[in-house]
N, C-alpha and C positions, 0 to 999 in steps of 0.2 A: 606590489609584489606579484611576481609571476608565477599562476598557481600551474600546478602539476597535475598533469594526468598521465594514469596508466592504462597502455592498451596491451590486454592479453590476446596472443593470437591462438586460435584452438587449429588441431589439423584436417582441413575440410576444406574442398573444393574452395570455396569461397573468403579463404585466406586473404589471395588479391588484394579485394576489397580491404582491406583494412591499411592498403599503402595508402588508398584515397582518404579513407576517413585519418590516418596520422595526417596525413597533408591540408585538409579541412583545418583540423583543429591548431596544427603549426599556425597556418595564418589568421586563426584570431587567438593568436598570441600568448598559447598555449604553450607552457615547456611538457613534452610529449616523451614518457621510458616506454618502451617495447618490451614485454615480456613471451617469450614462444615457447611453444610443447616443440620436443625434438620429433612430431609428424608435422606439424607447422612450417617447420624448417626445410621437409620435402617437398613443398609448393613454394614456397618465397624465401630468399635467402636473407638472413640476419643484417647483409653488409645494403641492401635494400634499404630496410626502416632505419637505420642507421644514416644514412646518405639524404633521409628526408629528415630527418630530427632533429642530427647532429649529436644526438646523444648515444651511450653506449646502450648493449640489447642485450637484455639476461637472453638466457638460452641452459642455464646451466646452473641446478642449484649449487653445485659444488664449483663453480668459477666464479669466482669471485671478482669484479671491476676492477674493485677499491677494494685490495687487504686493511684500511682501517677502519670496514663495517663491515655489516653481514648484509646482504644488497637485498633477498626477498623482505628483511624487516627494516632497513632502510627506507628505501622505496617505497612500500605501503605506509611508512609516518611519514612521508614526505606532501601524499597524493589523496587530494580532498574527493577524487573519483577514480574509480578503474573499471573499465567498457571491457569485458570481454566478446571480442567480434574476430572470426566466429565463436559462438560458443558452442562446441557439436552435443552430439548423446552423451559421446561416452564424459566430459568435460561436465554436465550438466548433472549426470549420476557419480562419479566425483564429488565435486560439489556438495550433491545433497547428503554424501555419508559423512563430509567430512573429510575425505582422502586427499593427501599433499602428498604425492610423487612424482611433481614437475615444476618448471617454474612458474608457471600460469596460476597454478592449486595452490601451490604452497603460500604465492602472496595475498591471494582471494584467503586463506585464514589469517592474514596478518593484520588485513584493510582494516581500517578505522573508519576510514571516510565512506562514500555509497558503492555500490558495487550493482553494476548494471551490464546486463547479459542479453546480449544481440543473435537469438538461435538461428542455425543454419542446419537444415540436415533433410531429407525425405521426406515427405509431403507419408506417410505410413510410419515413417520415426516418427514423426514429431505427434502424431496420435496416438501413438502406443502410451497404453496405458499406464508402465512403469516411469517413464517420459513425465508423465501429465501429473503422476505424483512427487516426482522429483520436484519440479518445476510449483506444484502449490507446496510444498516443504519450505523450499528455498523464499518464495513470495513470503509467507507466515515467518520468517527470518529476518523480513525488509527488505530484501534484494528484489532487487527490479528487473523485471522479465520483458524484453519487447516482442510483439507479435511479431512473428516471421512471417513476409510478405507471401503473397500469392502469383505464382505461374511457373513459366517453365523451367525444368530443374536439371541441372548438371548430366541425372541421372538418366532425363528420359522422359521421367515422371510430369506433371503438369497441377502444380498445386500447392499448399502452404507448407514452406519449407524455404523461400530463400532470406538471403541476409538482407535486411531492410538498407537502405541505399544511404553509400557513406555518409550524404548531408544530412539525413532524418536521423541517424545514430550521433552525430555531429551535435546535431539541434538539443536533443536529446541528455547530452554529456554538458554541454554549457548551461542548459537548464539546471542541470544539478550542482554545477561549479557555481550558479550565482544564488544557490536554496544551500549552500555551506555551511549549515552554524548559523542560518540567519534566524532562526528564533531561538536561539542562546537566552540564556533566563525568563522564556514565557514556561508557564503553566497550564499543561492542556489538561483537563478530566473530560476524557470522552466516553460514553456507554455503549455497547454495541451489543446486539442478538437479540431472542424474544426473549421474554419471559414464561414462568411457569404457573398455571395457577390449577391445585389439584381438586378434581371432585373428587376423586377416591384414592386408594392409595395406589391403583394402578392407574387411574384413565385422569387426564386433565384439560384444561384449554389452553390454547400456544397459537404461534402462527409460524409464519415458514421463512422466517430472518434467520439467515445463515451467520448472521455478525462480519461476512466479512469486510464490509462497509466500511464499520466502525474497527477493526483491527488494520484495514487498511491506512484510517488515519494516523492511527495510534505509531505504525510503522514510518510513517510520514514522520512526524511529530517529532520523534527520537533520532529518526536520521538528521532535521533540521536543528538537532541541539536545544529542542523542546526536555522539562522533565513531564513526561507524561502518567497520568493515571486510567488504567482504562476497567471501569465497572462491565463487566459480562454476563449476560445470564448464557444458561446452559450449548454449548459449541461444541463443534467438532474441529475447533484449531488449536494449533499447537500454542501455546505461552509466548508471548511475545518477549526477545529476551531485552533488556537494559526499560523495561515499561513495568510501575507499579500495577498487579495485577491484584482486581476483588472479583470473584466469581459470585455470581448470584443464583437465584432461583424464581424468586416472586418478584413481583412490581414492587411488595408494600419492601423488600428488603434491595431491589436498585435506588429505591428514592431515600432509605435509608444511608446505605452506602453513599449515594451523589450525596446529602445534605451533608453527610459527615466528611465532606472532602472537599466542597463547593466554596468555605471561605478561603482555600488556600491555594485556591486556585482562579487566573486570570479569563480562561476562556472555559467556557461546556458548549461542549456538540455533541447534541443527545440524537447518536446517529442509529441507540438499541431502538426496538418493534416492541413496547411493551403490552402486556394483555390488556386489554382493555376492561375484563371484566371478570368477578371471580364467584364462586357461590356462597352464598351467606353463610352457609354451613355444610362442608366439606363432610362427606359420611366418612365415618370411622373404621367401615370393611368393603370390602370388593362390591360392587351392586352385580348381584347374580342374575343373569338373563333370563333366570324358572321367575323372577319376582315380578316383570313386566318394565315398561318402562319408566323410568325416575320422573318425577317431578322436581327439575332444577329450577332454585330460586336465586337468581343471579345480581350481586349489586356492580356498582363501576368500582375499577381502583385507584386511588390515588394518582393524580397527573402531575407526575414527575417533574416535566417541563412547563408547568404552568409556580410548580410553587418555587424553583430554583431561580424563573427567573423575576419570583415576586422576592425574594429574596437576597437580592442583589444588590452586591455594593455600584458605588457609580462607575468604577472605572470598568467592572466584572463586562464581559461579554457571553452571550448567549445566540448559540444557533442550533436552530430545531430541522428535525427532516418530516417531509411529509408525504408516505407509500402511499399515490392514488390510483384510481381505476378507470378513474372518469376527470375531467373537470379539475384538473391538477392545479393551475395557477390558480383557478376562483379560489378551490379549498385549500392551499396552500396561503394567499395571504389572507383569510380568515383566519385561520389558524396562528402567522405571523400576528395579527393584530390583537387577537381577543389573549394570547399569552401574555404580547409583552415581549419580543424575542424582539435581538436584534436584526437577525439574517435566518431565515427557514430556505432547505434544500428539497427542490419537490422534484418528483418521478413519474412518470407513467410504468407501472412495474408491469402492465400487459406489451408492453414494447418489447419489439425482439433484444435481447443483451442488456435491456436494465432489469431486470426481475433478481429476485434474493439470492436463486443458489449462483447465479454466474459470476464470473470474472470482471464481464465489466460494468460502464453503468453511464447511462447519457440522465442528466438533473439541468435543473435551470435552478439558480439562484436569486430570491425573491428579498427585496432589502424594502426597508417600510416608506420609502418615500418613492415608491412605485417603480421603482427601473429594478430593472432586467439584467441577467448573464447568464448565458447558455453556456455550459459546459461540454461539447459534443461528445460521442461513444467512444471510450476508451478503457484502458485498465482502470481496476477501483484507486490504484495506487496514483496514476496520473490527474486524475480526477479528485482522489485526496489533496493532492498538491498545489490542483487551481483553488477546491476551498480555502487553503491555507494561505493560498497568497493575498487571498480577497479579505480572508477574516485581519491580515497583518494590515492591507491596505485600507478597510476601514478602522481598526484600531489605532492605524498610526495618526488619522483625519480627525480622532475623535467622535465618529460617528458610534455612540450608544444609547440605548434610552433609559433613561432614566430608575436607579432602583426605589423601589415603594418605599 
């Protein structure tokens, strides 16, 4: 069966582009709808994408194709992906409010299927700061954001802000068309962020896991027809919508939550930064700086990843992540070996663009009979998604170790 896609066009210089990318995807055999914003339509005409398709081109939420449907919610059951290329500013803050006053908007709230957005706009828009939080709203949603290329721009300007080039949007769109539902009845429980462990009731220890690694997957997971559960400790992102969510606090109540969720579940990617260490005895009032400095008596806490995946049925899967500074693969298949993990995900988090608070995140993948996959720098979301295909394609080979 010939799957469907939808390409939104936004109105922006870089419309054009999007006759190449319909035409890309026509020939691998793609049935291809065109949806336009009526500024769209003042750069490229409808009878255009039309003539590359074969198919008819919304332009108009009130014109209807086919009077025996309603075509924005047609079309989005139809269409396992919709690519809006361009996506501009004002499309993008849109978007993130929720607003349908066009035909572009109105099908992006109808999609079911992934929804990936190709920005185009000014090398100064696209770093404005109302811009940057539109754009992590809509991410923390599942939708997928590609980086707009870098150089010279329509406008003059010289810098990141063009439309990444029809066959990488292309590439991009058939990726998603063949991650479809394809993990329909797995089971993910993933953990994502630090934890908290308090000396007083103001001050604690933590570390600087932004979680969004692990909500990155979690969004992965659900667009793939996973049911996911994802254990949190303390964030600053938004609820991931159609994912079981347990918020935490402490390490000793993440491993509670994972053990209380871990039989019913096929795979754990313990992708949270848990404390590693807590005080034996948390004082009971503020330590006041007239008293001098405390004497903190600190023990370990519970390892999380060490007892789920002692715990483990045969078929269960287990992969661990490992933030290093130094010496990443040594300490990472240590780590891999002395748990018991299937597959561990290690970092250099001193590298420019893999560290906690950013967006993206370059890991190599460590599997216990010594080989190797490099993940290169990209979105946490891309990056999510090469995990997911490795964890499917050893689950499918039967590569697991053994539960105790």
């Amino acid at each position: 069966m010939t799957e469907t896609v939808l390409v939104g066009v936004g109105g922006g210089i870089a419309a054009f582009k999007a006759v190449a990318l319909c035409s890309q995807l026509v020939k691998q055999n793609m049935r291809v709808r065109v949806v336009m914003t009526p500024n769209a339509q003042r750069f490229v005409q409808p009878l255009t994408f039309q003539a590359i398709t074969h198919e008819p081109v919304l332009t108009d939420v009130f014109s209807e194709p086919n009077a025996q449907e309603i075509a924005h919610i047609a079309w989005a059951d139809l269409a396992s992906v919709y690519v809006i290329a361009p996506a501009t500013a004002d499309l993008i803050g849109k978007l993130a409010a929720g607003i349908a006053d066009d035909p572009v908007t109105t099908v992006a709230l109808a999609i079911q299927g992934s929804l990936l957005l190709a920005p185009s706009m000014n090398v100064h828009m696209w770093h404005h700061p109302a811009v940057q939080a539109n754009l992590q709203q809509l991410s923390q949603r599942g939708v997928l954001v590609m980086n707009p290329a870098s150089g010279p721009l329509a406008c003059g300007y010289n810098g990141q802000g063009r439309l990444p080039e029809p066959e990488e949007i292309a590439a991009q769109v058939l990726r998603l068309v063949r991650h479809s539902k394809d993990l329909a009845g797995m089971r993910l429980l993933i953990t994502a962020g630090p934890t908290v462990e308090d000396l007083d009731p103001v001050r604690y220890l933590s570390n600087a896991s932004t979680g969004k690694m692990g909500y990155a997957l979690a969004a992965a997971g659900v667009a793939r027809g996973a049911v996911v559960t994802l254990v949190s400790g303390p964030v600053h992102l938004n609820p991931l919508a159609g994912v079981k969510m347990i918020g935490v606090r402490s390490t000793q109540q993440m491993l509670e939550a994972v053990m209380e969720n871990w039989s019913n579940a096929d795979v754990l990617i313990a992708a949270a930064a848990p404390a590693d260490f807590r005080p034996v005895q948390p004082l009971t009032h503020k330590w006041k700086k007239s008293a001098g400095i405390p004497t903190l008596e600190l023990e370990s806490t519970p390892d999380i990843l060490a007892t789920a995946a002692a715990n483990k049925q045969a078929t269960q899967f287990v992969v661990g992540f490992a933030a290093e500074t130094r010496d990443a693969v040594q300490y990472g298949m240590n780590k891999l070996i002395k748990k018991g993990l299937d597959m561990i995900v290690v970092n250099d988090v001193t590298e420019p663009g893999a560290g906690f608070a950013g967006d993206t995140n370059h890991v190599l993948l460590l599997r216990r009979d010594g080989t190797q996959q490099d993940i290169p720098l990209a979105s946490k979301r891309v990056v999510a998604d090469s995990l997911l295909d490795e964890v499917m394609r050893m689950r499918t080979a039967g590569n697991f170790v053994t539960g105790a």
